[in-house]
N, C-alpha and C positions, 0 to 999 in steps of 0.2 A: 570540563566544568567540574568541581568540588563539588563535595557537600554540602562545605557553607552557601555557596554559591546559588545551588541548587534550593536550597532553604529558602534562602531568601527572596529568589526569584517566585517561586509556588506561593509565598505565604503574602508579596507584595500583591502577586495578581488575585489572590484570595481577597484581599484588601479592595483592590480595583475594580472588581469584579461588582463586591457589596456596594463602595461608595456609588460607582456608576447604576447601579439599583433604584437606589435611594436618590439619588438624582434625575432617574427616567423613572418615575411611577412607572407610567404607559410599557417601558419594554422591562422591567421587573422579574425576574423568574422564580421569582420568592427565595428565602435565606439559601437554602441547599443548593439551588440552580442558581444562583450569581455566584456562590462558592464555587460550585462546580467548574463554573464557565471560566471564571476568574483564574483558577488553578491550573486548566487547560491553557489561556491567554496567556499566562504569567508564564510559566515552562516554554509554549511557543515564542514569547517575545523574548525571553530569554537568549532562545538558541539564532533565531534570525538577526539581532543583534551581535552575534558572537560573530555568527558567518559571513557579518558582512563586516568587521572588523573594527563596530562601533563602542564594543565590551571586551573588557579581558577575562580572562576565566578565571581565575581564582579570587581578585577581590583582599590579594595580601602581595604589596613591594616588596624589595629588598627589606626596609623598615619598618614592615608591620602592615597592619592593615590602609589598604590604598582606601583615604576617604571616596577620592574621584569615583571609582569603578563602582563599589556598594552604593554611591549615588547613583549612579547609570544604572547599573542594576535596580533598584527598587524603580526607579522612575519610570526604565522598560518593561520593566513586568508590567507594572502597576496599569501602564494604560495596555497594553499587551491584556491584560486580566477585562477591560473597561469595553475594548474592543469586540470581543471574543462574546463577551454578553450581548453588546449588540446586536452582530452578526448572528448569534444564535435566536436571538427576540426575534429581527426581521425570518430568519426563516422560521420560527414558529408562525408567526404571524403571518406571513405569506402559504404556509402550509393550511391554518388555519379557514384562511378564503377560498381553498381552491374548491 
């Protein structure tokens, strides 16, 4: 994975992470923790995409920038980010009750 790559992966799941926020009042971890979570989702969805051979790594063809892949990439982060918030609200939440 590139930098760019890497970039764009961390700052979509940043993105994913907020929107999925702002969309789940209820599982919310306020601005810093859906960053947070997001950043983390976004990175992880990144690479489990890579390894299973659904992304290509660099995000640049023969001819320049591959639209395709920087699609796939923001798209995977982004819920990779949305995810991640989730999963982390349920175990708050489940830690929360016990």
């Amino acid at each position: 994975m590139d930098l760019m790559s890497l970039v764009v992966s961390l700052v979509s799941g940043i993105v994913g992470g907020n929107v999925a926020g702002a969309a789940m009042h209820d599982k919310s971890l306020g601005p810093i923790g859906n960053s947070l979570a997001g950043l983390l989702g976004g990175g992880a969805g990144s690479v489990i995409l890579q390894a299973l051979g659904l992304l290509t790594g660099s995000g640049a063809g023969a001819g320049g920038l591959d639209v395709g892949s920087l699609i796939g990439n923001i798209a995977g982060s982004g819920v990779g980010g949305a995810l991640m918030l989730l999963i982390v609200s349920l175990i708050k939440s489940a830690a929360a009750k016990a």
